[in-house]
PyMOL Python script that loads the backbone (N, CA, C, O; Angstrom):
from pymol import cmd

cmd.read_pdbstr("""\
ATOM      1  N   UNK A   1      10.910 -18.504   6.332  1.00  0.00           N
ATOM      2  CA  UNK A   1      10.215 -17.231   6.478  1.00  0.00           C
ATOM      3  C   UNK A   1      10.126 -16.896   7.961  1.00  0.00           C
ATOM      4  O   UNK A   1       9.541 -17.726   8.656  1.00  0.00           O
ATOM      5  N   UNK A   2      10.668 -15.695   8.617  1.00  0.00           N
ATOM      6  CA  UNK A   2      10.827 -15.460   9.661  1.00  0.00           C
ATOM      7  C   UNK A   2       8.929 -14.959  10.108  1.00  0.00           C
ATOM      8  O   UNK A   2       8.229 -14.188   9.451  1.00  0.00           O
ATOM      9  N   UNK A   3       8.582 -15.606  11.225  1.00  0.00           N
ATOM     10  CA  UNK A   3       7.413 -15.702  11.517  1.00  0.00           C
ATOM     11  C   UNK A   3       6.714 -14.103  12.285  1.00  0.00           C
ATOM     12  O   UNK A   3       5.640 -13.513  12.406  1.00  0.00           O
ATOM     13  N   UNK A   4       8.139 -13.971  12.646  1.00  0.00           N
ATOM     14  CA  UNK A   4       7.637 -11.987  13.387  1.00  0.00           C
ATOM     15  C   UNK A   4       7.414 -11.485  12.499  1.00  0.00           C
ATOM     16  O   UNK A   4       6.240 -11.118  12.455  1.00  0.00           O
ATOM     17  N   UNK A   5       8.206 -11.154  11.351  1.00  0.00           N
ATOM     18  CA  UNK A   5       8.175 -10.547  10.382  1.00  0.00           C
ATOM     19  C   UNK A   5       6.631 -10.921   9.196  1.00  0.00           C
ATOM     20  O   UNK A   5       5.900 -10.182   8.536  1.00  0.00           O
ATOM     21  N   UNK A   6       6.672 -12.038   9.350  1.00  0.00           N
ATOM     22  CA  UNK A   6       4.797 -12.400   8.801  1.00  0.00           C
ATOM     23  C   UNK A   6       3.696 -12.033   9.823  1.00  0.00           C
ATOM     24  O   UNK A   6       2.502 -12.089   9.528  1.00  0.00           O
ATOM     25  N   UNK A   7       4.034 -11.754  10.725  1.00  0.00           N
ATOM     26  CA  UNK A   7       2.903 -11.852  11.673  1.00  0.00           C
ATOM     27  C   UNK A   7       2.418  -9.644  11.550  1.00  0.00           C
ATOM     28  O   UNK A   7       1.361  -9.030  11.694  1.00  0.00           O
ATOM     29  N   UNK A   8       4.026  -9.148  11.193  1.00  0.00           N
ATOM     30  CA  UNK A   8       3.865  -7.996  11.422  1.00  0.00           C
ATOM     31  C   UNK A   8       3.033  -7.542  10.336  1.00  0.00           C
ATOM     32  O   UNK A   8       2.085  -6.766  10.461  1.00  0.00           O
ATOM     33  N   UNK A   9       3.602  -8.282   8.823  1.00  0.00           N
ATOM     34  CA  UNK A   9       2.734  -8.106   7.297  1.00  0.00           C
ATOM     35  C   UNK A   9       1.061  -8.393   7.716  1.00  0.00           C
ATOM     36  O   UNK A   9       0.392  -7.423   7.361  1.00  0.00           O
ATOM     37  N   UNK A  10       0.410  -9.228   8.227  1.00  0.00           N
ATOM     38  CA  UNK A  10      -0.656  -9.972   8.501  1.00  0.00           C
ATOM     39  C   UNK A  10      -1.343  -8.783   8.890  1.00  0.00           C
ATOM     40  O   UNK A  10      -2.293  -8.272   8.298  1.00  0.00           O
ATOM     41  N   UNK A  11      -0.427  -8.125  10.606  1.00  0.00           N
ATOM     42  CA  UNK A  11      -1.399  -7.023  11.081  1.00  0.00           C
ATOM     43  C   UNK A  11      -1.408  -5.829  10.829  1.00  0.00           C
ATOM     44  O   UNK A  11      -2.290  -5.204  11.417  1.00  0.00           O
ATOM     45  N   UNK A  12      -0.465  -5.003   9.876  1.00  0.00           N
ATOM     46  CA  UNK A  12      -0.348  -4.596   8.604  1.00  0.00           C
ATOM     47  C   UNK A  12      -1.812  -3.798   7.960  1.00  0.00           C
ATOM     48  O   UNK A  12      -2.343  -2.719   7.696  1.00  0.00           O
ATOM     49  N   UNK A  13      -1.985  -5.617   7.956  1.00  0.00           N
ATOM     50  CA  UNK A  13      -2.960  -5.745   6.464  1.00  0.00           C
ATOM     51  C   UNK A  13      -4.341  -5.709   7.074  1.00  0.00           C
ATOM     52  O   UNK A  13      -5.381  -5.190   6.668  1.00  0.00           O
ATOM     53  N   UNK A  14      -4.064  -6.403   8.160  1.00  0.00           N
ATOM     54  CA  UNK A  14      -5.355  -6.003   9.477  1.00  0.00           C
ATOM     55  C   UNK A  14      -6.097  -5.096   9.593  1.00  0.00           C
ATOM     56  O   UNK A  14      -7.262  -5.059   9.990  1.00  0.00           O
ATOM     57  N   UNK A  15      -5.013  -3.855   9.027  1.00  0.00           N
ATOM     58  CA  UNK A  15      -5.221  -2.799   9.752  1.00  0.00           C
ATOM     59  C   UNK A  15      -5.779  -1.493   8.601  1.00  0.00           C
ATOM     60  O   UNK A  15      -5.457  -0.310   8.710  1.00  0.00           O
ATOM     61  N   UNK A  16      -6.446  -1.920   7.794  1.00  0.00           N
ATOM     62  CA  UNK A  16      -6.512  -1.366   6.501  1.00  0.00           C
ATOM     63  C   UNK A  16      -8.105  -1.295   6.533  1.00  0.00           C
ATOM     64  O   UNK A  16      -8.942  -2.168   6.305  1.00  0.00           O
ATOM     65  N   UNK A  17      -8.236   0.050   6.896  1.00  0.00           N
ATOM     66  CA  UNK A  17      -9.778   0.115   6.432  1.00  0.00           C
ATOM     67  C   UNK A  17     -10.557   0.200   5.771  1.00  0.00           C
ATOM     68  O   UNK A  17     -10.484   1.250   5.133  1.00  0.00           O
ATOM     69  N   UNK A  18     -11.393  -0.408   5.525  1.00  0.00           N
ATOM     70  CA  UNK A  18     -12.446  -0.399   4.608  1.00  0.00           C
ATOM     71  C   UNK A  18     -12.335   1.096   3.598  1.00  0.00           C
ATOM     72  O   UNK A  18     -12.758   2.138   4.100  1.00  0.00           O
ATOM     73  N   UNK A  19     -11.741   1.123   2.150  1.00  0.00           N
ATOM     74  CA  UNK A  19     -12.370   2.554   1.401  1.00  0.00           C
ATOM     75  C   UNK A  19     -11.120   2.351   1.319  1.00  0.00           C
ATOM     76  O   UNK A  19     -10.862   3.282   0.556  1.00  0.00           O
ATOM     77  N   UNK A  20      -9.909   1.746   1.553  1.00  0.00           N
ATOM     78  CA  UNK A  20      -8.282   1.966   1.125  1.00  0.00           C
ATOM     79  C   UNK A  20      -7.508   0.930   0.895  1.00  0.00           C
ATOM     80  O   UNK A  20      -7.909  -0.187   1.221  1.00  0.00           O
ATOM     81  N   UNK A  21      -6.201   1.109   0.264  1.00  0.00           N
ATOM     82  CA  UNK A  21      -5.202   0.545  -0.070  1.00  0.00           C
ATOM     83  C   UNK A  21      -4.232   0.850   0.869  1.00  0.00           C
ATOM     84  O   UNK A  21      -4.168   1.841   1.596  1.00  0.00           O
ATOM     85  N   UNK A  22      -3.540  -0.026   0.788  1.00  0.00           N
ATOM     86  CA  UNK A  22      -1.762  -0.285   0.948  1.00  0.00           C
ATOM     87  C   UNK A  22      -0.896  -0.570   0.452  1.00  0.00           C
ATOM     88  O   UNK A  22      -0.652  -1.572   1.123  1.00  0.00           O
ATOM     89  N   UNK A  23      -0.128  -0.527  -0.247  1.00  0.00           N
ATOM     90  CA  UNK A  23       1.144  -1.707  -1.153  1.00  0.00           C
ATOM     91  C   UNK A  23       1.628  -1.983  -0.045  1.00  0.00           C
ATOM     92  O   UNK A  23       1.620  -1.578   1.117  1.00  0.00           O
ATOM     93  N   UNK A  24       2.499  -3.586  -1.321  1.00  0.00           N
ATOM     94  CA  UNK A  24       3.309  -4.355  -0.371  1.00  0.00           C
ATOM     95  C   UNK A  24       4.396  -4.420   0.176  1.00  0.00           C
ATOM     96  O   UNK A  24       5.002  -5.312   0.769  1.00  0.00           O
ATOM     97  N   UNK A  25       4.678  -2.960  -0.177  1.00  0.00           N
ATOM     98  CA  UNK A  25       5.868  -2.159   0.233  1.00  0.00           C
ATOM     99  C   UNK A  25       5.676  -1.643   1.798  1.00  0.00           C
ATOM    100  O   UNK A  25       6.522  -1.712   2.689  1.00  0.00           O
ATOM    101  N   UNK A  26       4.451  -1.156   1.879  1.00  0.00           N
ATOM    102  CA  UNK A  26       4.456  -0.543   2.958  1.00  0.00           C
ATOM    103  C   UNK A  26       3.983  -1.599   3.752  1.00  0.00           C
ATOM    104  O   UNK A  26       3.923  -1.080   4.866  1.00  0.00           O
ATOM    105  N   UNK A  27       3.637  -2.682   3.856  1.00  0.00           N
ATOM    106  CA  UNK A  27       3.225  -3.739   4.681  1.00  0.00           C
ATOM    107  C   UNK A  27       4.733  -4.374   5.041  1.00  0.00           C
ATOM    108  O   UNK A  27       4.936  -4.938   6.116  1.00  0.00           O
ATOM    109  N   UNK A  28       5.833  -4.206   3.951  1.00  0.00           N
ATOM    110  CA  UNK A  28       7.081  -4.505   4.232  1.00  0.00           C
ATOM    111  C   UNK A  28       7.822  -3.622   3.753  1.00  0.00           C
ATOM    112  O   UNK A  28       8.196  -3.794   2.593  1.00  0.00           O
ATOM    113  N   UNK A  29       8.242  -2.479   4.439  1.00  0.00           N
ATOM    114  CA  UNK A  29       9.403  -1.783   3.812  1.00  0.00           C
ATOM    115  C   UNK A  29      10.915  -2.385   3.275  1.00  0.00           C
ATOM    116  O   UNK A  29      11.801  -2.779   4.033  1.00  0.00           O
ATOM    117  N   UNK A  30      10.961  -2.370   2.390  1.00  0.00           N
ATOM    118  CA  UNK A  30      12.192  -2.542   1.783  1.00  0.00           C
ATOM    119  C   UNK A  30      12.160  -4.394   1.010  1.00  0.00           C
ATOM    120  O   UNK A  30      13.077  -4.856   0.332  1.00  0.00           O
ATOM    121  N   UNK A  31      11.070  -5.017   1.315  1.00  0.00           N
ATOM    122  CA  UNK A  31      10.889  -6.371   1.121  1.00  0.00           C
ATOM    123  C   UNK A  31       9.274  -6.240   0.247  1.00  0.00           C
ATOM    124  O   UNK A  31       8.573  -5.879   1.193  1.00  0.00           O
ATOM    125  N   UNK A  32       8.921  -6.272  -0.203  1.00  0.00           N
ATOM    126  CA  UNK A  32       7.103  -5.775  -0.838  1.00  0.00           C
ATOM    127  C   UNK A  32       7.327  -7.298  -1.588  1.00  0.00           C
ATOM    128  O   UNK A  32       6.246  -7.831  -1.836  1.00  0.00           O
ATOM    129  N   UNK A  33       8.567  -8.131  -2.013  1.00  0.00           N
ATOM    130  CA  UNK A  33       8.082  -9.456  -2.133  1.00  0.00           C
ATOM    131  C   UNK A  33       7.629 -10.688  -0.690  1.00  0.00           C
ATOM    132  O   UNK A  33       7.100 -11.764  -0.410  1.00  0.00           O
ATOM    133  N   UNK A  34       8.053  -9.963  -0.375  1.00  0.00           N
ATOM    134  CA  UNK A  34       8.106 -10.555   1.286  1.00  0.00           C
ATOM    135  C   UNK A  34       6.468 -10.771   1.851  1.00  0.00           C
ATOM    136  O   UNK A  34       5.839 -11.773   2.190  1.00  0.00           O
ATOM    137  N   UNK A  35       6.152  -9.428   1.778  1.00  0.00           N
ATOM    138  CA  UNK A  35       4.595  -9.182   1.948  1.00  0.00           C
ATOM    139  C   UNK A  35       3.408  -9.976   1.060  1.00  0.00           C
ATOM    140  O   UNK A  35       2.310 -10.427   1.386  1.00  0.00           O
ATOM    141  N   UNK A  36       4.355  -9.924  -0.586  1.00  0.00           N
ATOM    142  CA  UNK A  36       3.669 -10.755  -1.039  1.00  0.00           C
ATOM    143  C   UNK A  36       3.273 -12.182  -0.674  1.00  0.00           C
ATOM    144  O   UNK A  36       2.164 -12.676  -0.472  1.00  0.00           O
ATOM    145  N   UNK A  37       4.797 -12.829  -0.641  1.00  0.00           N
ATOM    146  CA  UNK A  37       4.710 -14.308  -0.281  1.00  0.00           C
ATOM    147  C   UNK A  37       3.933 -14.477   1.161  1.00  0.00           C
ATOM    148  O   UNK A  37       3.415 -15.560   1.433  1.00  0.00           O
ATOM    149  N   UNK A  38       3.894 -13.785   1.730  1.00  0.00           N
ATOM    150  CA  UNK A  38       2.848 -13.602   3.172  1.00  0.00           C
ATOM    151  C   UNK A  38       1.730 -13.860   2.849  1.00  0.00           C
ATOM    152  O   UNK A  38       1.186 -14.885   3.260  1.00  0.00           O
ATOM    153  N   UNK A  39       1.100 -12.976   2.015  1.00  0.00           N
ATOM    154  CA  UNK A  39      -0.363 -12.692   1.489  1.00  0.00           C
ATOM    155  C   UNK A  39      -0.776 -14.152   0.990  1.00  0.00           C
ATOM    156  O   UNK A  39      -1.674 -14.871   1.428  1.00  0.00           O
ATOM    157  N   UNK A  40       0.314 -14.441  -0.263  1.00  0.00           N
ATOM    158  CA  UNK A  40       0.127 -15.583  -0.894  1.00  0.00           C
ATOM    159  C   UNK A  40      -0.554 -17.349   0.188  1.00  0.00           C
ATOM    160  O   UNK A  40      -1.238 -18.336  -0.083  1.00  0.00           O
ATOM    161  N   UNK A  41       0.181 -16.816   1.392  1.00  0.00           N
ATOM    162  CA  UNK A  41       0.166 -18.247   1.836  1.00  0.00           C
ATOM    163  C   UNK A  41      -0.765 -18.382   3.296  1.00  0.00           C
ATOM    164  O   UNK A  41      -1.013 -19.444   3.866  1.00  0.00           O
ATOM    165  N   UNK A  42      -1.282 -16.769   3.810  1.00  0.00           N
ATOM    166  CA  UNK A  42      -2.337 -16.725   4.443  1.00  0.00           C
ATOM    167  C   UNK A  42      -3.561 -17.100   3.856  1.00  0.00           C
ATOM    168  O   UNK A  42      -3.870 -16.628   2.762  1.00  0.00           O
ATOM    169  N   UNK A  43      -4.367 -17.967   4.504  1.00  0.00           N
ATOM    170  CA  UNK A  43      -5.728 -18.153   4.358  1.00  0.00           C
ATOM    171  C   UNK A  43      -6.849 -17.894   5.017  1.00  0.00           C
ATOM    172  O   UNK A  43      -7.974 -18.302   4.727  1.00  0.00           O
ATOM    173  N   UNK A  44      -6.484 -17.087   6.069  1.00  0.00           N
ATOM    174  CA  UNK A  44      -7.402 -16.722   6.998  1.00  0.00           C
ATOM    175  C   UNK A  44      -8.004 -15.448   6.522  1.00  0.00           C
ATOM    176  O   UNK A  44      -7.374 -14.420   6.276  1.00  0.00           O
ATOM    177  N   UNK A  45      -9.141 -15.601   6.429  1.00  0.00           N
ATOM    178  CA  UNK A  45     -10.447 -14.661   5.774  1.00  0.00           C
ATOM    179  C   UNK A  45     -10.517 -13.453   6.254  1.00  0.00           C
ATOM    180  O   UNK A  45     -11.156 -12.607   5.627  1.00  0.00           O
ATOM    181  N   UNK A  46      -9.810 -13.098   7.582  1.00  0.00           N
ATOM    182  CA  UNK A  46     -10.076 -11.878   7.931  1.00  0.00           C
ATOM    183  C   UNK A  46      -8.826 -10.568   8.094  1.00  0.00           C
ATOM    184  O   UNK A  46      -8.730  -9.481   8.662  1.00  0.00           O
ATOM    185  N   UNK A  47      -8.109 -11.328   7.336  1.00  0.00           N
ATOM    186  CA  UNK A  47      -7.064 -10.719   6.474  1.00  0.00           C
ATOM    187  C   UNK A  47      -7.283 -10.374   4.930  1.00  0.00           C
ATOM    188  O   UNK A  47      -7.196 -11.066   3.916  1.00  0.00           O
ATOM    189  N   UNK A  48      -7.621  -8.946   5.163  1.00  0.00           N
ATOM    190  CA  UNK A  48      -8.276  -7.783   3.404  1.00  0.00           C
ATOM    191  C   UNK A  48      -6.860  -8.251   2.779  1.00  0.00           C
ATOM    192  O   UNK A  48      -5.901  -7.961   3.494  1.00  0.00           O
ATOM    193  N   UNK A  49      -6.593  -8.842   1.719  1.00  0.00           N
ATOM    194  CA  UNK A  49      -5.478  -9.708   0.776  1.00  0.00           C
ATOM    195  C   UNK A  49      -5.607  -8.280  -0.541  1.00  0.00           C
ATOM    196  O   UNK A  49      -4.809  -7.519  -1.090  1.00  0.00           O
ATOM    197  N   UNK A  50      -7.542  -8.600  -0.594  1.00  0.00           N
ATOM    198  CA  UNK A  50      -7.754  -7.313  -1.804  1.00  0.00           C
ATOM    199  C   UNK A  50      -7.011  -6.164  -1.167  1.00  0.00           C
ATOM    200  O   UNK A  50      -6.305  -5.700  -2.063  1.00  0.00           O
ATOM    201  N   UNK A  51      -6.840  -5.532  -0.136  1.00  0.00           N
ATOM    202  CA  UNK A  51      -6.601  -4.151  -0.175  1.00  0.00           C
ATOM    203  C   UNK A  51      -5.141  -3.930  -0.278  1.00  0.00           C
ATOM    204  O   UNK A  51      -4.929  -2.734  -0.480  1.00  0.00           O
ATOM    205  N   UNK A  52      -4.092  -4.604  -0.219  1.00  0.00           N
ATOM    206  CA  UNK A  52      -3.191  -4.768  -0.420  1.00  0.00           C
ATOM    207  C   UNK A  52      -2.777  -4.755  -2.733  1.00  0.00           C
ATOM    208  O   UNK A  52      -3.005  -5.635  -3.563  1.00  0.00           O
ATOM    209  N   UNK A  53      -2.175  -3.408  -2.893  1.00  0.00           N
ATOM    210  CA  UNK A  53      -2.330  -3.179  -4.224  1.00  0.00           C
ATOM    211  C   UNK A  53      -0.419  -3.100  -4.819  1.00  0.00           C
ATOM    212  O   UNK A  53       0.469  -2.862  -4.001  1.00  0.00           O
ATOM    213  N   UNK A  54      -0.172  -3.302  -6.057  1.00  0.00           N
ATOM    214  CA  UNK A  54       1.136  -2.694  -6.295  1.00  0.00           C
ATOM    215  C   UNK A  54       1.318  -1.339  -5.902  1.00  0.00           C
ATOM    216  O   UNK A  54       0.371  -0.692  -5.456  1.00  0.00           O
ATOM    217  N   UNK A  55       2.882  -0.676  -6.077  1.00  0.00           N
ATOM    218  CA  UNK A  55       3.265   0.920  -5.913  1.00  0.00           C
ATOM    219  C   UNK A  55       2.070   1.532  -6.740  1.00  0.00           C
ATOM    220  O   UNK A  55       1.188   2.298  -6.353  1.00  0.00           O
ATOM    221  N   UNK A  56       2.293   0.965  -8.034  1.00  0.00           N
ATOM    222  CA  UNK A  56       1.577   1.913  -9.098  1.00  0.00           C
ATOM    223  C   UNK A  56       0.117   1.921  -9.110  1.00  0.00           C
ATOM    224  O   UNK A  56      -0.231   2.424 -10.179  1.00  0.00           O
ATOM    225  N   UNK A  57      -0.831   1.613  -8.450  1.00  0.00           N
ATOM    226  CA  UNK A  57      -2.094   1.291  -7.966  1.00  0.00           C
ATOM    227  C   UNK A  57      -2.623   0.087  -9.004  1.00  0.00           C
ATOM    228  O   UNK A  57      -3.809   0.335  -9.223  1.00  0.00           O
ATOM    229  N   UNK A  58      -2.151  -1.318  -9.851  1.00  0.00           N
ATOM    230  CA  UNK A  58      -2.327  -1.962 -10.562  1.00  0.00           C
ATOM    231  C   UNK A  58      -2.296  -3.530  -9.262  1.00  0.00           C
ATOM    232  O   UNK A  58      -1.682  -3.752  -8.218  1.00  0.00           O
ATOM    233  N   UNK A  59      -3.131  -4.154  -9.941  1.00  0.00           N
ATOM    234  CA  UNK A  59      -3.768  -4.811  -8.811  1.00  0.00           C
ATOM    235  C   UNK A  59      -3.056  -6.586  -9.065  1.00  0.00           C
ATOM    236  O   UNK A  59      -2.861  -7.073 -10.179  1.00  0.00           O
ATOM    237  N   UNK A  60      -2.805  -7.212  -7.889  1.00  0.00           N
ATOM    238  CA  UNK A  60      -2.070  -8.805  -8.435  1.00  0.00           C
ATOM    239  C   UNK A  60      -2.849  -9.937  -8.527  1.00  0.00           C
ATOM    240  O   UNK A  60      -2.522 -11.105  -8.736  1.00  0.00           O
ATOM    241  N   UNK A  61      -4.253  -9.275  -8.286  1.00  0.00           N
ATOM    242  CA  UNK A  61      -5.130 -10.215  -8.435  1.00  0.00           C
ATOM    243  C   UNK A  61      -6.363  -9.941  -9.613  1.00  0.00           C
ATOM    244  O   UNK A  61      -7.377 -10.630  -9.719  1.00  0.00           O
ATOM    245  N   UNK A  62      -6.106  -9.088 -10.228  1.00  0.00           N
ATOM    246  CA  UNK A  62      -7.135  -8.944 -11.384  1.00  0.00           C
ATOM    247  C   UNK A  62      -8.430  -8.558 -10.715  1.00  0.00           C
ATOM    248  O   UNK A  62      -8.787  -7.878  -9.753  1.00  0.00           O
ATOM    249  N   UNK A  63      -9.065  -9.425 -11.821  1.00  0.00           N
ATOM    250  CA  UNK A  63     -10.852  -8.776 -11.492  1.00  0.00           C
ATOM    251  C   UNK A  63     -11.567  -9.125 -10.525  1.00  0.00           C
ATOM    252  O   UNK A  63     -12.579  -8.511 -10.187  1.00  0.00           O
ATOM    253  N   UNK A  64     -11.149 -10.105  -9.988  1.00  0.00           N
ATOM    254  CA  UNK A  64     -11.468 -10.601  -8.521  1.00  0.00           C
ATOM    255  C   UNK A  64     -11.067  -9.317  -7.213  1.00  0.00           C
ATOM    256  O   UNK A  64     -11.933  -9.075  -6.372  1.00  0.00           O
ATOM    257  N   UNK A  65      -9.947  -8.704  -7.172  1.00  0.00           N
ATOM    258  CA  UNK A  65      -9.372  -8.155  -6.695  1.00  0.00           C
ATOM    259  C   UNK A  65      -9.778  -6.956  -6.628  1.00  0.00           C
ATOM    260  O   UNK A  65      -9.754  -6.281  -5.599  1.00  0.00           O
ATOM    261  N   UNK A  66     -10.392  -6.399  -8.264  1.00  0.00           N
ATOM    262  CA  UNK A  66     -11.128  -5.041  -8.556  1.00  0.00           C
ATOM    263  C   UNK A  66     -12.475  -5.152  -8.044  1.00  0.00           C
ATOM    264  O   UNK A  66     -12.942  -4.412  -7.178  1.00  0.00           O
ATOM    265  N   UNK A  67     -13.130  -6.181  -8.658  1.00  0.00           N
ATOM    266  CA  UNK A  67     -14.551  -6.351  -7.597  1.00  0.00           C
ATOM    267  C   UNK A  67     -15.033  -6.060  -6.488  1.00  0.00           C
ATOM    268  O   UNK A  67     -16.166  -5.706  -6.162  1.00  0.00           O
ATOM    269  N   UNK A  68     -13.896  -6.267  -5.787  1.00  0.00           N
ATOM    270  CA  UNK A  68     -14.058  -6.225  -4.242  1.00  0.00           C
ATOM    271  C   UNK A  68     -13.820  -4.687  -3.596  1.00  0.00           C
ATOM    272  O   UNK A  68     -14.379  -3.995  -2.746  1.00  0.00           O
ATOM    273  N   UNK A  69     -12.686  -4.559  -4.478  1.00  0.00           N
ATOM    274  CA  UNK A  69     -12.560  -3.112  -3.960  1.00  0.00           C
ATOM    275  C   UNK A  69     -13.324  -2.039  -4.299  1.00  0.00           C
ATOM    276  O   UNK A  69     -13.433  -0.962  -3.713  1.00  0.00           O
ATOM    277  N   UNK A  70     -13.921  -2.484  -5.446  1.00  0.00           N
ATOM    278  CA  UNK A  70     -15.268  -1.614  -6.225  1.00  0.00           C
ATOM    279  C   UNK A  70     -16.699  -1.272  -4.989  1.00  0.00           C
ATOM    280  O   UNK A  70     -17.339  -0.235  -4.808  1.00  0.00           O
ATOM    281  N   UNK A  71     -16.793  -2.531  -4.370  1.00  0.00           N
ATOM    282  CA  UNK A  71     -17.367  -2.600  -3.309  1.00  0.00           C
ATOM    283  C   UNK A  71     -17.718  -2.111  -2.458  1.00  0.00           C
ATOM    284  O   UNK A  71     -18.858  -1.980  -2.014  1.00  0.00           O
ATOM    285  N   UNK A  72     -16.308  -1.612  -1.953  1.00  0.00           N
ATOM    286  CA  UNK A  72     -16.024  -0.680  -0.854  1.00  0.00           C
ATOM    287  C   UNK A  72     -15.971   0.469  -1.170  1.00  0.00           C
ATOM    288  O   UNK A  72     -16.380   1.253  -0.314  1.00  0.00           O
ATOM    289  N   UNK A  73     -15.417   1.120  -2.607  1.00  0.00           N
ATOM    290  CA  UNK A  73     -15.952   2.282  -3.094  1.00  0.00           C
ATOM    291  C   UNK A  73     -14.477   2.480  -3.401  1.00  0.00           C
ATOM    292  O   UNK A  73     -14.418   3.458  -4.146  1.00  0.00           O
ATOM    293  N   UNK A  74     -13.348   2.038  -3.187  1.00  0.00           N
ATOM    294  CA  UNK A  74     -12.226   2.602  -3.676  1.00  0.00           C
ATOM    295  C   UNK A  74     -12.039   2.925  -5.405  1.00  0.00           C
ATOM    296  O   UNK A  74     -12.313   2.153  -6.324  1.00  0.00           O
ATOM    297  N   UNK A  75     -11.448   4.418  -5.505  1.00  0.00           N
ATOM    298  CA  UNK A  75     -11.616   4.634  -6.564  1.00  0.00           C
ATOM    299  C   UNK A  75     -10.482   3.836  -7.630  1.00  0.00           C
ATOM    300  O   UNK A  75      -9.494   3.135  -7.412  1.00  0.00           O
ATOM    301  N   UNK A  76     -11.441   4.524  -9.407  1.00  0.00           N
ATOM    302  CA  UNK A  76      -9.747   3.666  -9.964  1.00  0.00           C
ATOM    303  C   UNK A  76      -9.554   4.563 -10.963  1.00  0.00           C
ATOM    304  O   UNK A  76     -10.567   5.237 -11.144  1.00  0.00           O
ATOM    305  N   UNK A  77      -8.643   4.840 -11.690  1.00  0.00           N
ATOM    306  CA  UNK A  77      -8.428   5.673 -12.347  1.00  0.00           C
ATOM    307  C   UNK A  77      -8.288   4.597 -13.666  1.00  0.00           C
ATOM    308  O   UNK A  77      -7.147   4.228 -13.942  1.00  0.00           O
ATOM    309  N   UNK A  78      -9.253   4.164 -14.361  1.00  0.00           N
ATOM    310  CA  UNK A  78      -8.817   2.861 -15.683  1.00  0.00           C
ATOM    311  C   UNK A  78      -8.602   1.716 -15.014  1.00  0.00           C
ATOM    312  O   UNK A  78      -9.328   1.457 -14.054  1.00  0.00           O
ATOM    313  N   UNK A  79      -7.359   0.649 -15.479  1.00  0.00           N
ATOM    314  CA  UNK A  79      -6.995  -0.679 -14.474  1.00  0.00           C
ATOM    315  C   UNK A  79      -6.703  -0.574 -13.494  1.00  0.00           C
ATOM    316  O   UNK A  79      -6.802  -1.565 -12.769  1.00  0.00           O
ATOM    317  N   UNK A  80      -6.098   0.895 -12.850  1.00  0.00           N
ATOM    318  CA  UNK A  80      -5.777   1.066 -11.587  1.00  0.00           C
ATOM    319  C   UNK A  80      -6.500   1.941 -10.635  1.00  0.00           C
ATOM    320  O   UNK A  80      -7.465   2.670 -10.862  1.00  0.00           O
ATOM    321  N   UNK A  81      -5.689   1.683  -9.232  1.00  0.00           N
ATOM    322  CA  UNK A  81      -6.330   1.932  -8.043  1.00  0.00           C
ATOM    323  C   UNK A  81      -5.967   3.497  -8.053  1.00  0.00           C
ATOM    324  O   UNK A  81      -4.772   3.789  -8.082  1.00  0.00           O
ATOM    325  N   UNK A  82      -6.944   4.534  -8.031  1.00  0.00           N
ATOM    326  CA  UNK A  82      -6.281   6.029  -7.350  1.00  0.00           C
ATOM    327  C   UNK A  82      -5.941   6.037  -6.608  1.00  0.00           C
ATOM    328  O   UNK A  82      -6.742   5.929  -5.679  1.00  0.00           O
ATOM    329  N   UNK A  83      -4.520   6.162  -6.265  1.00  0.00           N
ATOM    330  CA  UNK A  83      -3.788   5.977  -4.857  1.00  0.00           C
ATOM    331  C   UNK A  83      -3.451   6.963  -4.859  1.00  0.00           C
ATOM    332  O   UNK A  83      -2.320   7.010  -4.376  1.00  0.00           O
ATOM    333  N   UNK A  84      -4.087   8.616  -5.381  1.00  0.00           N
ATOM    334  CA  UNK A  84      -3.705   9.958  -4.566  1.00  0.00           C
ATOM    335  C   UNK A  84      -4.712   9.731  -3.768  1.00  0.00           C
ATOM    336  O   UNK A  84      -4.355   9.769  -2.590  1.00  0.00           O
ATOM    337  N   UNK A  85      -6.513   9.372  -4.008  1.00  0.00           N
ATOM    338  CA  UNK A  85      -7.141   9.353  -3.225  1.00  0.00           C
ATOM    339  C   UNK A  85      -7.204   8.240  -2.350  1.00  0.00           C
ATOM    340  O   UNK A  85      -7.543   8.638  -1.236  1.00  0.00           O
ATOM    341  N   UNK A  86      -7.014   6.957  -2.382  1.00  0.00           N
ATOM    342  CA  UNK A  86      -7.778   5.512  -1.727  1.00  0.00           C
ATOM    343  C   UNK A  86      -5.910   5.219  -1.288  1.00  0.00           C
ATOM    344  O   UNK A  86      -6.010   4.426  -0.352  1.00  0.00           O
ATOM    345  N   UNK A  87      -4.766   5.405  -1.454  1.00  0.00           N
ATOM    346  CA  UNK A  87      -4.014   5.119  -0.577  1.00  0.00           C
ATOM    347  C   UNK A  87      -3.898   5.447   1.052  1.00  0.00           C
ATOM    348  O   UNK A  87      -4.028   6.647   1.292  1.00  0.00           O
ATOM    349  N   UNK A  88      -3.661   4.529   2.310  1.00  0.00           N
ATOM    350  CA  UNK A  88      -3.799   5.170   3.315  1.00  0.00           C
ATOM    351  C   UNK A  88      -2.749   5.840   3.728  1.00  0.00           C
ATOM    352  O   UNK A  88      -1.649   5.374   3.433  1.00  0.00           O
ATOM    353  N   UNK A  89      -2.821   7.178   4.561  1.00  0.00           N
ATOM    354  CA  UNK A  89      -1.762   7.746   4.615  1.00  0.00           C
ATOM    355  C   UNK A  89      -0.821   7.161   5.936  1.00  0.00           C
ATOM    356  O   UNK A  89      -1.414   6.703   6.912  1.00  0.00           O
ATOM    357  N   UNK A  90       0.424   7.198   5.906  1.00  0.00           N
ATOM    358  CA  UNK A  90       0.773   6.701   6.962  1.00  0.00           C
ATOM    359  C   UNK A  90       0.660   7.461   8.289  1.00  0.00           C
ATOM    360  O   UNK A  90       1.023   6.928   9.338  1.00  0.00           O
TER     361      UNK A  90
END
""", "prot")
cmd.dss("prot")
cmd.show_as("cartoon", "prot")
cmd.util.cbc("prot")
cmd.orient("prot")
């Protein structure tokens, strides 16, 4: 795993404010498994893992994942995330 390329997913994900989403597409264009396996193997707490969602606003971590974002107030439309409203724009 090329380490620039994780470091760029990481601050990415850094960079996600409170009340929004991102997919892992846009944390990695053209790679969104890439971003995943990133996510997967960071453990450092101050990396938002929750705000990071699929394209379709459906979440890879379940109810743990919804909890949190419930939290912050992001909306959901049913199992998923409203990503006309709570996606960030680029």
């Amino acid at each position: 795993m090329s380490r620039k390329r994780a470091d760029t997913v990481i601050s990415r994900a850094k960079a996600i404010p409170v009340g929004f989403v991102r997919t892992y597409g846009d944390l990695s264009p053209g790679a969104p498994r890439f971003a995943g396996a990133v996510l997967s193997e960071t453990h450092d707490d101050s990396v938002p893992w929750h705000r990071v969602v699929r394209a379709d606003g459906s979440l890879a971590k379940g109810e743990r994942q919804r909890r949190l974002l419930e939290e912050e107030g992001v909306p959901f439309r049913g199992a998923r995330v409203d990503m006309r409203a709570a996606r960030l724009p680029d």
